[in-house]
C-alpha positions in Angstrom: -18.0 28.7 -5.2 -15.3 26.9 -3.4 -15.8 23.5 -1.9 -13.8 22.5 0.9 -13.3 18.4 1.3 -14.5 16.7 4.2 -12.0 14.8 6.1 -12.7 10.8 6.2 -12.6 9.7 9.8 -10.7 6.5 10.2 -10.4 4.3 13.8 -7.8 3.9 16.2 -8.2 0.6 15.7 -7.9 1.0 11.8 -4.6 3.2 12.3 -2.9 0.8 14.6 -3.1 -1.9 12.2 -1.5 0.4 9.4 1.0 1.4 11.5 2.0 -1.7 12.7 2.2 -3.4 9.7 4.4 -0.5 8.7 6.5 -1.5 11.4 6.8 -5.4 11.4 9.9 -5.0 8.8 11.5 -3.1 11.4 10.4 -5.3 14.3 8.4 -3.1 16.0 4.9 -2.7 17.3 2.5 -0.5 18.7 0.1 -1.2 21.4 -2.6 0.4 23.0 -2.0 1.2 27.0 -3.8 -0.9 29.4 -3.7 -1.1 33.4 -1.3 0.8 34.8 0.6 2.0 31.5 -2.3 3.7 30.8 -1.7 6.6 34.0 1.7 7.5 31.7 0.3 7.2 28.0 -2.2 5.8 25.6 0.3 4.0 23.0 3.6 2.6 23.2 6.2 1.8 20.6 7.6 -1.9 20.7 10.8 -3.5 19.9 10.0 -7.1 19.5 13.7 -8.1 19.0 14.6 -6.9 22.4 11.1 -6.3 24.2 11.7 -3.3 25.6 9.4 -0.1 25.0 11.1 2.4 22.7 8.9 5.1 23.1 5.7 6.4 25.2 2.7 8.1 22.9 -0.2 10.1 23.7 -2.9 10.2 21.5 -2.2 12.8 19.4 1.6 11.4 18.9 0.1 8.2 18.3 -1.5 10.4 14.9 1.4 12.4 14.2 3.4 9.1 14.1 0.6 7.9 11.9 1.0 10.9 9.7 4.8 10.7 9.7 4.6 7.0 8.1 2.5 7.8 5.8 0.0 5.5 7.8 -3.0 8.0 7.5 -3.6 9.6 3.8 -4.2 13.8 4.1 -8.0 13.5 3.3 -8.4 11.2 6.7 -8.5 12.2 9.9 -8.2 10.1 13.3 -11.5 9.4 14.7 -12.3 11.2 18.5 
């Protein structure tokens, strides 16, 4: 019998902070869209030396990003 693993859900809230702390050596930051940045996207990426947004996110780059930085481990999964 095979037995598959269930994936862990983790927050968004969880993943942000692993991300961003990921990140602060680089001085960057991700937020979460609010007001009227949330029309164009649900993150943004941060440079904090300059201010100025660096990149646009939607949820699912937000997890790919995640993934990419190793911010989320292959048995977790981003919670919907």
């Amino acid at each position: 019998m095979i037995m598959t693993r269930r994936k862990i859900p983790i927050t968004e809230r969880a993943l942000l902070q692993r991300i961003n702390r990921k990140l602060d050596e680089k001085h960057e930051k991700v937020h979460k869209a609010r007001g009227m940045v949330k029309e164009q996207c649900d993150f943004y990426r941060l440079n904090t030396s300059t201010n100025t947004v660096m990149k646009y996110m939607t949820r699912d780059d937000f997890e790919k990003f995640g993934r990419k930085l190793d911010a989320i481990r292959e048995y977790e999964i981003l919670d919907h």
